[in-house]
C-alpha positions as CSV (number, residue, x, y, z in Angstrom):
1,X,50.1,-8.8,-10.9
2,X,50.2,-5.0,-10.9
3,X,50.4,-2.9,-7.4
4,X,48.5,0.6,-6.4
5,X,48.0,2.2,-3.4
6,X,45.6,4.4,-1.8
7,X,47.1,6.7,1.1
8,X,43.8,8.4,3.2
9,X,43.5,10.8,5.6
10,X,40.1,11.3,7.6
11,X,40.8,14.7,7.7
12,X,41.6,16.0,4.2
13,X,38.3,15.8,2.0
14,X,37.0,16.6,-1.7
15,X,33.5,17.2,0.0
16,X,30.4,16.1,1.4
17,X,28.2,14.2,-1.1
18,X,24.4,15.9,-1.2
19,X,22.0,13.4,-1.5
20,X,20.6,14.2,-4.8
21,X,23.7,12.8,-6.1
22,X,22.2,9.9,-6.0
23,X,19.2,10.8,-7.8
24,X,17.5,9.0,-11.5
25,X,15.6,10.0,-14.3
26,X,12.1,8.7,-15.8
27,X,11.0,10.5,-19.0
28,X,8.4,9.9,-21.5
29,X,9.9,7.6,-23.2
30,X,9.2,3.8,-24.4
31,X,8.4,1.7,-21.7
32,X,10.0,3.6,-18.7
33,X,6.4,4.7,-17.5
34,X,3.8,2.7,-19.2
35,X,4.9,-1.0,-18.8
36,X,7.2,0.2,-16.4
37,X,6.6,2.4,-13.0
38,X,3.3,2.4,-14.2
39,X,0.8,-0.8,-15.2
40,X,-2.4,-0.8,-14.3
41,X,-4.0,-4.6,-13.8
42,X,-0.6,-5.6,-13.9
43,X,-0.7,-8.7,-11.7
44,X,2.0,-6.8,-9.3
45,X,0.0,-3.2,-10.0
46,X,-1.2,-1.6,-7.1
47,X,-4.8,0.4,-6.7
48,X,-2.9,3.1,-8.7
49,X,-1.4,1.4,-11.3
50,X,2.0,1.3,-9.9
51,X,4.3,-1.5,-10.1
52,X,4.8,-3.0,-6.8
53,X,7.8,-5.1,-8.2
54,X,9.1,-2.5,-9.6
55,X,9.1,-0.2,-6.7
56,X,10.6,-2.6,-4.5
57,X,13.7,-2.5,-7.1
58,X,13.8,1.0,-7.2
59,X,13.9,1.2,-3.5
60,X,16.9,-1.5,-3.2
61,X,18.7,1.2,-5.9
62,X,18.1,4.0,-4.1
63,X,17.7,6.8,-6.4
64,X,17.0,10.0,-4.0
65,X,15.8,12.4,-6.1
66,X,13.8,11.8,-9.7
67,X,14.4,13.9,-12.6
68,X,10.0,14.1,-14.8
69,X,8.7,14.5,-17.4
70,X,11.9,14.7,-19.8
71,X,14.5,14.9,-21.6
72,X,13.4,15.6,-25.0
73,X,9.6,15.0,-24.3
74,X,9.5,17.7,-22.2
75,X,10.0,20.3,-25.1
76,X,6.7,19.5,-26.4
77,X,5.1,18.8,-23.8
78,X,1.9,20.3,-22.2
79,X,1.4,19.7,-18.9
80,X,-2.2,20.4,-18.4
81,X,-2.9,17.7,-20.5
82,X,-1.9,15.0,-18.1
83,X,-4.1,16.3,-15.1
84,X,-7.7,16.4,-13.8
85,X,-9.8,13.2,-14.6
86,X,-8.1,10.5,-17.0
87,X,-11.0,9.4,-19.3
88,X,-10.6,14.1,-20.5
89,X,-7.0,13.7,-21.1
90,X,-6.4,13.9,-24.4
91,X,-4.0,12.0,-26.7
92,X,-0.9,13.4,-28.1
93,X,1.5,12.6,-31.2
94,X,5.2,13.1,-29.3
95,X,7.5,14.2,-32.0
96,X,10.8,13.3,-29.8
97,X,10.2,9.9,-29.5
98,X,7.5,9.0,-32.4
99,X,4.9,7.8,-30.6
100,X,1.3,8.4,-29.3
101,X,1.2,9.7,-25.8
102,X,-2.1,8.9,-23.9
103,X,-1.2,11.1,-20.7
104,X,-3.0,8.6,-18.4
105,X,0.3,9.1,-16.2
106,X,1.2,12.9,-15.0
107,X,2.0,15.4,-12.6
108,X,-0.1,14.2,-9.9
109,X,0.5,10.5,-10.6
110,X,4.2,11.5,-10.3
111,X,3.7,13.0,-7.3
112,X,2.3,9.8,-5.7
113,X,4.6,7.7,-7.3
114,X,7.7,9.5,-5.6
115,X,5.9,9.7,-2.2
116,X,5.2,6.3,-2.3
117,X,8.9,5.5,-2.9
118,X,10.4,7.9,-1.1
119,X,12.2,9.9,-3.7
120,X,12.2,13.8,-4.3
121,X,10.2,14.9,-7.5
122,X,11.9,17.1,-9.7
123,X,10.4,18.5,-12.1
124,X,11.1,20.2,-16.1
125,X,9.4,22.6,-17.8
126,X,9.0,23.1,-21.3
127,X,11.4,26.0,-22.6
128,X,10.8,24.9,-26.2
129,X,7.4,25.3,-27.9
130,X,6.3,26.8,-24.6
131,X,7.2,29.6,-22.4
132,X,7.6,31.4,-19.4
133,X,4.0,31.5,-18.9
134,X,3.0,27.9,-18.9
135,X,5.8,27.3,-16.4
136,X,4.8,29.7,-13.7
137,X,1.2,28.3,-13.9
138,X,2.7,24.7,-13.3
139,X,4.7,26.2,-10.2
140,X,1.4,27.4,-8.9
141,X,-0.4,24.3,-9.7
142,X,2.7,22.3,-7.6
143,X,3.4,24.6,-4.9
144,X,0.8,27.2,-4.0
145,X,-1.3,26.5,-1.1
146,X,-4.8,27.3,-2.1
147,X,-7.0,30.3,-2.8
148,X,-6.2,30.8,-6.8
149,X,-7.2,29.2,-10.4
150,X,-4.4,26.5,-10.4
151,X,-3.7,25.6,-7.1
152,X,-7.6,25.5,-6.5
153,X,-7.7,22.7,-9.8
154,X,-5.0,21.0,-8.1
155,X,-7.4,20.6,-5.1
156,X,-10.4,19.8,-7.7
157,X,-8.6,17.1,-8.9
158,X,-7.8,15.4,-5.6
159,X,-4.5,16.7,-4.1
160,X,-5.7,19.2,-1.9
161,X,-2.1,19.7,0.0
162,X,0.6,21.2,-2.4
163,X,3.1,19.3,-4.1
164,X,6.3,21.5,-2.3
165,X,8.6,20.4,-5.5
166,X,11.9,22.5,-5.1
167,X,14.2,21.7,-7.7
168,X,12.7,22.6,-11.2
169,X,15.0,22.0,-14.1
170,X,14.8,24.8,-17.4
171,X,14.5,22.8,-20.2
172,X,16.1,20.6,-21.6
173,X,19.3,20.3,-24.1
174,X,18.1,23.2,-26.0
175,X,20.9,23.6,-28.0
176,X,20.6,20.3,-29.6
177,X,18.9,20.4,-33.5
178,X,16.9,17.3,-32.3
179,X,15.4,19.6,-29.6
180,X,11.6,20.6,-30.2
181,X,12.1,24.6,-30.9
182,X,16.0,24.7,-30.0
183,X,17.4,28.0,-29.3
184,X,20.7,29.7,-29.5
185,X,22.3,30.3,-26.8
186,X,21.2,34.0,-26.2
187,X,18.0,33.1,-27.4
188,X,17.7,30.7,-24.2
189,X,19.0,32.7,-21.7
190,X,16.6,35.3,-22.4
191,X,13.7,32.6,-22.2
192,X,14.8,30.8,-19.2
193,X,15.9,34.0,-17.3
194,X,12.3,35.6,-17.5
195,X,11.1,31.9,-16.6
196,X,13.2,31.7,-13.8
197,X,11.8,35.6,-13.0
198,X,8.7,34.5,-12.6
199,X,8.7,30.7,-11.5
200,X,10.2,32.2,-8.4
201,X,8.1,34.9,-8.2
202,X,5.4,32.3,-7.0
203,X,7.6,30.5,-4.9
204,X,10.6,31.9,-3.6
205,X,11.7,28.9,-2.3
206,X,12.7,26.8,-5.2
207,X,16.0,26.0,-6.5
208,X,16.6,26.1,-11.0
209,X,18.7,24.7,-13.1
210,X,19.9,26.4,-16.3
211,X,20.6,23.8,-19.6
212,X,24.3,23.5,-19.9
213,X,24.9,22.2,-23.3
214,X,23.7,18.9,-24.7
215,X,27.4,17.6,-24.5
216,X,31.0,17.8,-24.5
217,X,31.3,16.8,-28.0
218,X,28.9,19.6,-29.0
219,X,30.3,22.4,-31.4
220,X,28.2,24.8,-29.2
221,X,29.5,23.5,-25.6
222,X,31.4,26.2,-23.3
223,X,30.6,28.5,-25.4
224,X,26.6,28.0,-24.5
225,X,27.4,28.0,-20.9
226,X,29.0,30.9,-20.9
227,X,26.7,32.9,-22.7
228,X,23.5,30.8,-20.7
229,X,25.0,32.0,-17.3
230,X,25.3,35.3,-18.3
231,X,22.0,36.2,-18.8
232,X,20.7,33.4,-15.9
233,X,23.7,33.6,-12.9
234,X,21.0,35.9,-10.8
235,X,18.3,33.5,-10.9
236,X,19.7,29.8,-11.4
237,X,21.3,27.8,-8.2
238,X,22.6,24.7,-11.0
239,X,23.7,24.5,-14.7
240,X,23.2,21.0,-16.4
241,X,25.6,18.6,-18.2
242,X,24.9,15.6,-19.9
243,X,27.1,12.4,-20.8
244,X,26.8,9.1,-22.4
245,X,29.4,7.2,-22.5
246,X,30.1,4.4,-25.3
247,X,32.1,1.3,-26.9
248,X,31.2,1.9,-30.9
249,X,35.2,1.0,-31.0
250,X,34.6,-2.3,-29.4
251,X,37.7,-1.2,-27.5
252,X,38.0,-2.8,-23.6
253,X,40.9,-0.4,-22.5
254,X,39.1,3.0,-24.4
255,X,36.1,2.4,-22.7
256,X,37.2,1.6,-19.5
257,X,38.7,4.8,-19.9
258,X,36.2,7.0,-20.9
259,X,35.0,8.0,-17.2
260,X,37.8,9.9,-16.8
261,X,36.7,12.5,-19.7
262,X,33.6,12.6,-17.4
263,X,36.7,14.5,-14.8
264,X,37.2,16.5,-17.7
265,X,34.3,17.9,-18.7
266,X,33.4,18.3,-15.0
267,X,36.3,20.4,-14.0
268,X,35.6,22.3,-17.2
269,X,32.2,23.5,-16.5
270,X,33.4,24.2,-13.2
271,X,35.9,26.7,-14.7
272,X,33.4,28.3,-17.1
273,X,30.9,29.2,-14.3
274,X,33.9,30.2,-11.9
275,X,34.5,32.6,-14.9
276,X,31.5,34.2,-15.1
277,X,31.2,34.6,-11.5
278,X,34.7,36.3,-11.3
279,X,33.5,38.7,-14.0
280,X,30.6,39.7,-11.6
281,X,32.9,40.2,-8.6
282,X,30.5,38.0,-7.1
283,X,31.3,34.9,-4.3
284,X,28.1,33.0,-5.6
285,X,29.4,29.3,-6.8
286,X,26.8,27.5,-9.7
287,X,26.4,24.2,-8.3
288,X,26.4,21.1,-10.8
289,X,23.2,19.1,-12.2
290,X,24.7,15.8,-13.7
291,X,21.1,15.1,-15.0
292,X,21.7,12.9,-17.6
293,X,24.3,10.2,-17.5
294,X,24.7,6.7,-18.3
295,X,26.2,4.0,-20.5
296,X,24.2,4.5,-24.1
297,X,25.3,3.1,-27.6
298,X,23.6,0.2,-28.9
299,X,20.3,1.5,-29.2
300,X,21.7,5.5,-29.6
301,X,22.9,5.8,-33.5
302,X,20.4,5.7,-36.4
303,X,16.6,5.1,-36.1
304,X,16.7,1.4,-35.4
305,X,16.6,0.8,-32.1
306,X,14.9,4.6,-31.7
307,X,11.4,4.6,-32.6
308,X,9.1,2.3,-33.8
309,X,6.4,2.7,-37.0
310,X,3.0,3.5,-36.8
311,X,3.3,6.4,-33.6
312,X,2.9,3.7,-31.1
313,X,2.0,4.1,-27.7
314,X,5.1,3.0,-25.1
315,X,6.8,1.1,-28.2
316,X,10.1,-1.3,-27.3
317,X,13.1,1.9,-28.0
318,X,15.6,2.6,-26.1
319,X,15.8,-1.0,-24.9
320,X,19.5,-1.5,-24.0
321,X,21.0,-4.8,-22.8
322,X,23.7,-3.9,-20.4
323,X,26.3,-6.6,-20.1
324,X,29.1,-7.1,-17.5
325,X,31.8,-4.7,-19.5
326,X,29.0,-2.0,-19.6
327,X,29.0,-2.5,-15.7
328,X,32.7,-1.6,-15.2
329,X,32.5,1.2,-17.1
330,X,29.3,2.6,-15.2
331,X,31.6,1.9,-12.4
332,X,34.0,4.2,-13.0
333,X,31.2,7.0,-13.9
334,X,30.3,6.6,-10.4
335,X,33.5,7.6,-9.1
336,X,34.0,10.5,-11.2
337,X,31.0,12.0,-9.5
338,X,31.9,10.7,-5.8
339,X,35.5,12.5,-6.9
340,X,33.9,16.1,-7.6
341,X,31.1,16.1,-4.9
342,X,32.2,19.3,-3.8
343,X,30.6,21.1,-7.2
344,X,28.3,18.5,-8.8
345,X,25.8,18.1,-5.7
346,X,23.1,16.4,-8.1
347,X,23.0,13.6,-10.7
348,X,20.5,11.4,-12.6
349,X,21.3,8.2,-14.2
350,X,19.3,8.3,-17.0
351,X,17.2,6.2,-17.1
352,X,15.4,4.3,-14.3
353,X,13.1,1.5,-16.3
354,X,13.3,-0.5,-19.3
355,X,14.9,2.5,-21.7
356,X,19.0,2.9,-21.2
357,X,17.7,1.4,-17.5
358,X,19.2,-0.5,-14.4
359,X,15.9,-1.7,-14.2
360,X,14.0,-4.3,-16.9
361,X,10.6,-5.6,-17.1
362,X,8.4,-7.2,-19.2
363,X,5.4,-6.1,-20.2
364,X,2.8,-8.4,-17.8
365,X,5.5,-10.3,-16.3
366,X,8.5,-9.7,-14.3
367,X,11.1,-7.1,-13.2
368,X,15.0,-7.8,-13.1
369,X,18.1,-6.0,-12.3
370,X,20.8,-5.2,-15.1
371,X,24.5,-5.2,-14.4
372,X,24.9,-2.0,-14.0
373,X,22.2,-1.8,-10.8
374,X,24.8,-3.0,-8.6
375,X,27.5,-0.4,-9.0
376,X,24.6,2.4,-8.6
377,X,22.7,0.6,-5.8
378,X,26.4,0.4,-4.4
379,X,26.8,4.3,-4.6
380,X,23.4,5.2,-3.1
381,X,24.3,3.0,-0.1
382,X,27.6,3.6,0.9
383,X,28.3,7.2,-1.0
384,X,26.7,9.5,1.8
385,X,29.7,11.1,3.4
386,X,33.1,13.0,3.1
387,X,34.8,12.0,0.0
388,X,38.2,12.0,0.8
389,X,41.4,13.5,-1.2
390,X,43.1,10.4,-1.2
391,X,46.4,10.0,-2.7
392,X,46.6,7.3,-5.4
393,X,49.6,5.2,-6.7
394,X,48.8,2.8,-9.5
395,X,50.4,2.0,-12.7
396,X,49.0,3.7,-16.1
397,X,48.0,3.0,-20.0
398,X,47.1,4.6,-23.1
399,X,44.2,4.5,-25.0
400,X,42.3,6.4,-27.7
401,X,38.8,6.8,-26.9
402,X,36.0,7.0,-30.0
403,X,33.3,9.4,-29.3
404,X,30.9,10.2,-32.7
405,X,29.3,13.6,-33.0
406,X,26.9,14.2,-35.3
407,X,29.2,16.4,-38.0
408,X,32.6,14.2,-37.6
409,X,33.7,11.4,-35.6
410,X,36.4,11.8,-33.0
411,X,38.9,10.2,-31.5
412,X,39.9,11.2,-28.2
413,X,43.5,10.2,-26.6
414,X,43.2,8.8,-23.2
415,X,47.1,9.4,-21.8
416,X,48.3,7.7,-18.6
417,X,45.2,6.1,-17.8
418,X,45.5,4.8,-14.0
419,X,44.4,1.0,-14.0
420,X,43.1,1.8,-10.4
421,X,40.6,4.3,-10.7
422,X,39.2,4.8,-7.1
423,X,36.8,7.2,-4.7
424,X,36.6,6.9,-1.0
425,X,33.9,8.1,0.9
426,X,34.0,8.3,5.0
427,X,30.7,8.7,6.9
428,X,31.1,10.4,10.6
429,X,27.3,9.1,11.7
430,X,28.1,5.5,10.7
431,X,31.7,5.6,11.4
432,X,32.4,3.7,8.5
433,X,35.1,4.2,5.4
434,X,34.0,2.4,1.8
435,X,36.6,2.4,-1.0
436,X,35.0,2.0,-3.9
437,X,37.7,0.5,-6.6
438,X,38.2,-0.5,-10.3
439,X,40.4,-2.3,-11.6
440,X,40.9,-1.8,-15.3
441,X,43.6,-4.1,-16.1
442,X,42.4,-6.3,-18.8
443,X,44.6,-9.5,-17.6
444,X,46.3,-8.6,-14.2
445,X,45.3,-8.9,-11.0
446,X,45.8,-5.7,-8.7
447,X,47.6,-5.7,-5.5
448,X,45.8,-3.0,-3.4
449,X,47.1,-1.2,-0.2
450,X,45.5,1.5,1.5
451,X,46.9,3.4,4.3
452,X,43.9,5.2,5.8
453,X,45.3,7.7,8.6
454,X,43.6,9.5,11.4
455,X,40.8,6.6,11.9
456,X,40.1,4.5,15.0
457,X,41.5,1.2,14.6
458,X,39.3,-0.2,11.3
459,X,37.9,-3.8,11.0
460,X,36.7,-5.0,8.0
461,X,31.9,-5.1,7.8
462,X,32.0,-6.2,4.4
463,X,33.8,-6.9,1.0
464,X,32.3,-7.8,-2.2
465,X,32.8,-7.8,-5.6
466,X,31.5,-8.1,-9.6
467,X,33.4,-9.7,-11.9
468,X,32.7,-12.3,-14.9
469,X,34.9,-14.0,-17.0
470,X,32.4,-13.2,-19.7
471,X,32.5,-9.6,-20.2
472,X,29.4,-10.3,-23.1
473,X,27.1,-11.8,-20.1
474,X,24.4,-10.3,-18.8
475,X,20.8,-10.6,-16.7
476,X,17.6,-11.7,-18.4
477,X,14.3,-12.3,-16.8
478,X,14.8,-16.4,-17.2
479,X,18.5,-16.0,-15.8
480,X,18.3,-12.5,-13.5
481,X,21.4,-13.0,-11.5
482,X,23.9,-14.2,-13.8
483,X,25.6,-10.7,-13.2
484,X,25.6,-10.1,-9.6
485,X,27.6,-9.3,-6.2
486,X,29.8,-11.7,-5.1
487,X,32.6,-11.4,-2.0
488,X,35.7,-10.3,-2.0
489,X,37.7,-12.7,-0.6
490,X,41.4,-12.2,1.3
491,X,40.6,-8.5,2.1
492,X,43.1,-8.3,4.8
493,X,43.1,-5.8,7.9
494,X,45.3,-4.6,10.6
495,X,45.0,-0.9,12.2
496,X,45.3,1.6,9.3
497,X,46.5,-0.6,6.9
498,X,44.2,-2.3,4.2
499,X,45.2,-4.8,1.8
500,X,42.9,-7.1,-0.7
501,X,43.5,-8.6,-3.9
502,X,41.2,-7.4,-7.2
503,X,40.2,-9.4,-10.0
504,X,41.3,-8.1,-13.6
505,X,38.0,-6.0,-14.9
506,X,36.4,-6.1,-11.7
507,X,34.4,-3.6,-9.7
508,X,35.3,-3.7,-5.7
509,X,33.8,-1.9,-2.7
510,X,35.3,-2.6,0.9
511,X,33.2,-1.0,3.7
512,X,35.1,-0.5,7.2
513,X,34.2,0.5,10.5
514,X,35.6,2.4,13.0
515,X,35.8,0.8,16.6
C-alpha cells in the first residue's frame, strides 16, 4: 500500500469555479444531433423532435453551458440555411465530416433545445469561408429585439422574443490544414478582430472568444496566440485551447499521466496572454475557453472510423467506446481544470452524444451512459465552489507519454508523476467540502489522509467510487451499468481529519459537510 496526503485550509483558494466550466459541446457531426438530441418519431421524441431520453441524461450530467454548431462544421457552414420553415431548407455536402447535411436542426431548434434543458447556448461563427458580415447578421438575428431585416425574420419564423446568447465563439481551430479556409495567424486576427468590431457593435453585451491554436502539439501553437491576441486583446474576453488526450501506446501509467500535460499547456497559455497584456501596460486578464476536451484515439487517426462513403446523412463516425481505463483518465482531466479555475472559467467536453460522447444511443432505441459520464456528472455536481490550494504528499513515477502529430510522432516524458492526483472544491452555500481523488497506482492501494483546517467539525454525506478490475469493460445498451458508481467503503471521519482507503486505478469523490 502506498500513502498521500492532502493538507486543506478553507481559507487559502486556487478560485471560484464559473459555471460554464461545466459546460459540453454538440456539433454537426455523425449522430450527435440527428439520432441523437434530435429524432423526430422517435418513440421517446417529443412534439419537436427532441429526445426525451436523451435529455433526461443530459440533465443527470449537467453540462451548463453548450458549445453549437462546430468544431470543424462550423467553417463551412451557413447559418441561414438552417432557419425559417424546414421543407425550404436546403441540403448541403459538409466537407469536414463527409456527409450530406439536411439542416432540419438549427439555430432556432438549438435555442429550444437548450431552454428546454436548461443549458446556456453558445454559439460559433464561421471565420473560414465566411466573414465578418455573415456573423454580425447572425448576432442580430439572436439578440436584437425587433424592428430590422433579421431580427424581424427571427419573429417570422416563430421566435418572436430574442435569443439573448452571450458567449459567441470566433471560429474555430483555424490554424489547423484540416480547417475549411485556414488562416495564418495574422491572417485571423485581422478577420476575427473586425468580426469581433462589429458583432459587438450590435450587441454590446456579449462576451468572444478568440481561437487559440488547434493544440499543444501544433508547430504553430504559442506562437498563434501570441500573434491572435495581438491584433484581438481589445475586443475578445476568452482565447480557446483544445486537447485530446490518448493511449495509441497502450501504456496504463503514460496515459494516466497525460492530464497533467493538460497543467502544462494551461499554465502556458496563461503566460502567453499575461505577456501580451504586460506589453500593453494594461490590467485586463484573457480568461480561458477549454472548448474542446476529451478522451479521443480510437476513432481519431486515419479515415476509418472518420467518415463514411457515399456523403451520408448522420453516418456512424466518431463512434468511440469508452471503457473503464478511458474513465480514469477523464478523471484526472477533470481535475486539471477544477486546479486552474481561477483562469479557465469555461470548458466543453466534447462531445455530448454518440460522437467522442458520455452519452450513447441507438438509432430508434435506447440511450446509455458511458464510463466516463460519471466522473463529468461528478464534476458538474459537486465542482461549484472555492477550489482550494491544497497541499499534496503522495509518492511519484515516471512515464513517457506518446502524443502523434501530424509531421512526427512524439514522445513526451512524464517525470515525478504523483500517483494521487487530486482537486478539492469547498462550497460556502452548501457548507460542504468534496475531494475529488485518483489514484493512479496500477497495483497498490492508496492510504489517504486529509487534514482539512479551518472547517466546522466535518461528517462524512457521501463516499463513492469507480473502479473495475477489467480496465477493457465498458457500458452497452444490453449491459448499461457494467461501469458505474459504487461506495466507498471505510471512509473514516473525526473533526478535521479524513482518512479512506482507494482502490488501485480507481476514481474517488468524498463529499463532507460542515455542522
Amino acid at each position: 500500500m502506498v500513502a498521500a496526503s492532502i493538507l486543506l485550509n478553507k481559507d487559502f483558494a486556487v478560485g471560484t469555479t464559473d459555471p460554464r466550466l461545466f459546460g459540453a459541446f454538440a456539433e454537426h457531426l455523425g449522430r450527435c444531433i440527428y439520432g441523437g438530441l434530435y429524432e423526430p418519431g422517435h418513440p421517446e421524441a417529443d412534439e419537436k423532435g427532441f429526445r426525451k431520453d436523451v435529455m433526461a441524461l443530459v440533465k443527470e450530467l449537467g453540462p451548463t453551458i453548450l458549445r453549437y454548431p462546430g468544431g470543424n462544421f462550423v467553417s463551412g457552414y451557413n447559418w441561414e440555411d438552417a432557419v425559417g420553415p424546414v421543407e425550404d431548407r436546403p441540403k448541403r455536402l459538409d466537407l469536414a465530416w463527409r456527409s450530406t447535411e439536411p439542416n432540419t436542426f438549427g439555430t432556432n431548434e438549438f435555442i429550444d433545445w437548450c431552454r428546454a434543458t436548461g443549458i446556456e447556448p453558445m454559439l460559433a461563427v464561421n471565420l473560414g469561408t465566411r466573414g465578418g458580415d455573415a456573423a454580425r447578421n447572425l448576432v442580430e438575428y439572436c439578440n436584437h429585439p425587433s424592428g430590422t431585416y433579421y431580427s424581424d425574420l427571427r419573429a417570422e419564423h416563430g421566435w418572436s422574443e430574442p435569443h439573448d446568447v452571450k458567449f459567441w465563439c470566433l471560429g474555430n481551430e483555424m490554424d489547423g490544414p484540416w480547417q475549411m479556409e485556414a488562416k495564418t495567424a495574422t491572417e485571423y486576427g485581422r478577420i476575427a478582430t473586425e468580426a469581433a468590431k462589429m458583432m459587438r457593435w450590435i450587441d454590446p453585451s456579449i462576451e468572444l472568444a478568440a481561437c487559440g491554436s488547434s493544440s499543444r502539439r501544433m508547430p504553430t501553437f504559442g506562437e498563434w496566440e501570441d500573434t491572435v491576441l495581438e491584433h484581438t486583446f481589445d475586443h475578445v474576453e476568452w482565447i480557446s485551447l483544445h486537447t485530446y488526450l490518448n493511449n495509441y501506446a497502450e501504456d496504463t501509467a503514460a496515459f494516466l499521466a497525460s492530464p497533467d500535460l493538460m497543467d502544462d499547456f494551461i499554465e502556458e497559455v496563461v503566460a502567453i496572454a499575461d505577456a501580451v497584456a504586460a506589453r500593453r501596460l494594461s490590467d485586463k486578464r484573457i480568461m480561458l475557453s477549454f472548448d474542446e476536451w476529451n478522451v479521443w484515439y480510437r476513432t481519431r487517426r486515419g479515415s476509418e472510423g472518420r467518415t463514411k462513403p457515399g456523403w451520408p446523412v448522420a453516418p456512424e463516425i466518431l463512434e468511440e467506446i469508452y471503457n473503464m481505463e478511458d474513465a480514469l483518465a477523464f478523471g484526472g482531466a477533470v481535475i486539471s481544470l477544477l486546479n486552474h479555475a481561477d483562469r479557465v472559467r469555461c470548458a466543453c467536453l466534447a462531445q455530448l452524444v454518440n460522437a467522442i460522447a458520455p452519452i450513447m444511443t441507438e438509432t430508434g432505441g435506447p440511450a446509455w451512459r458511458q464510463t466516463i459520464f460519471f466522473p463529468f456528472a461528478d464534476m458538474s455536481a459537486h465542482g461549484q465552489g472555492r477550489v482550494l490550494n491544497g497541499q499534496v504528499k503522495s509518492p511519484t513515477y515516471d512515464a513517457r507519454y506518446y502524443d502523434p502529430r501530424n509531421t512526427q510522432d512524439l514522445y513526451y516524458p512524464a517525470k515525478d508523476v504523483p500517483y494521487l492526483k487530486t482537486a478539492s472544491v469547498y462550497d460556502p452555500d452548501r457548507r460542504t467540502l468534496t475531494i475529488f481523488a485518483l489514484n493512479r497506482h496500477l497495483t497498490e492501494e492508496m492510504q489517504l489522509d486529509v487534514t482539512a483546517r479551518s472547517f466546522a467539525d466535518l461528517t462524512l454525506e457521501d463516499a463513492h467510487e469507480l473502479h473495475d478490475g477489467d480496465l477493457e469493460a465498458i457500458n452497452t445498451k444490453d449491459e448499461p451499468d457494467r461501469i458505474t458508481r459504487k461506495p466507498l467503503e471505510g471512509v473514516r471521519v473525526q473533526g478535521g481529519t479524513i482518512s479512506a482507503t482507494l482502490k488501485p486505478l480507481s476514481w474517488n469523490v468524498i463529499r463532507l459537510v460542515e455542522r
